[in-house]
C-alpha positions in Angstrom: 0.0 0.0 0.0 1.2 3.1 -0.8 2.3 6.0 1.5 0.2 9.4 1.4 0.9 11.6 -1.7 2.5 14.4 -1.0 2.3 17.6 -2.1 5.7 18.6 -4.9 4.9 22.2 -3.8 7.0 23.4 -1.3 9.7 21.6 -2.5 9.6 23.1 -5.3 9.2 26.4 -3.6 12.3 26.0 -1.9 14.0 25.0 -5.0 13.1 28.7 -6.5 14.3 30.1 -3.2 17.9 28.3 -3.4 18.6 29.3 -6.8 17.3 33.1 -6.1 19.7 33.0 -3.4 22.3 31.5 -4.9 21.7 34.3 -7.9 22.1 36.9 -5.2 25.7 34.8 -3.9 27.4 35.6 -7.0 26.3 39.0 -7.4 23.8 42.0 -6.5 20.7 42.1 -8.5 18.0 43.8 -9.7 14.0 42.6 -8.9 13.8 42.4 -12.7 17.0 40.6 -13.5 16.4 38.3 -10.4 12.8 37.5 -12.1 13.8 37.2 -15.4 17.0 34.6 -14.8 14.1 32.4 -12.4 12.0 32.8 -14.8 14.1 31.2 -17.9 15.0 28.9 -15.3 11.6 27.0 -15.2 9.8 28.4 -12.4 6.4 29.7 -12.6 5.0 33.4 -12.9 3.6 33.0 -9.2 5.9 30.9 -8.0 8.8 34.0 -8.6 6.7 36.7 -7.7 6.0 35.1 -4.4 10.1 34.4 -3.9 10.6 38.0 -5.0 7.9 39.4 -2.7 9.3 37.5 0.5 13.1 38.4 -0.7 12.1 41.9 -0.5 10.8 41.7 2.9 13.7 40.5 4.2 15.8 42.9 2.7 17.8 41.2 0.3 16.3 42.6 -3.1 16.2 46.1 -3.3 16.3 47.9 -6.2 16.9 51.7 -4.8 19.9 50.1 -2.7 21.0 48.5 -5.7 20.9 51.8 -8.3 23.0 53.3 -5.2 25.1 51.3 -5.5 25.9 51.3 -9.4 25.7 55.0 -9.4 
């Protein structure tokens, strides 16, 4: 008998969340370019503007920090 199915959801989640942060290990970036490289990376729409959202709340993406800091 099988086990209960579980959900691939937060797995995946977390998936999108390591490779945003490992995006953000090599190199400050932008909300956009962050979206756009998970984005061609497979993950959904949603899925990255829900990252992106929680990123931001912690401080981590932030685009007027990050024009500073090109300027």
């Amino acid at each position: 008998m099988a086990g209960p199915r579980r959900s691939r959801e937060p797995a995946r989640r977390l998936d999108c969340h390591e490779r945003a942060l490992r995006l953000l290990s090599v190199q400050p970036r932008s909300r956009r370019e962050l979206r756009d490289r998970l984005l061609r990376a497979g993950f959904e729409p949603e899925e990255v503007e829900t990252e992106l959202a929680r990123l931001e709340e912690v401080g981590l993406v932030d685009d007027e920090r990050f024009a500073r800091a090109l300027a």
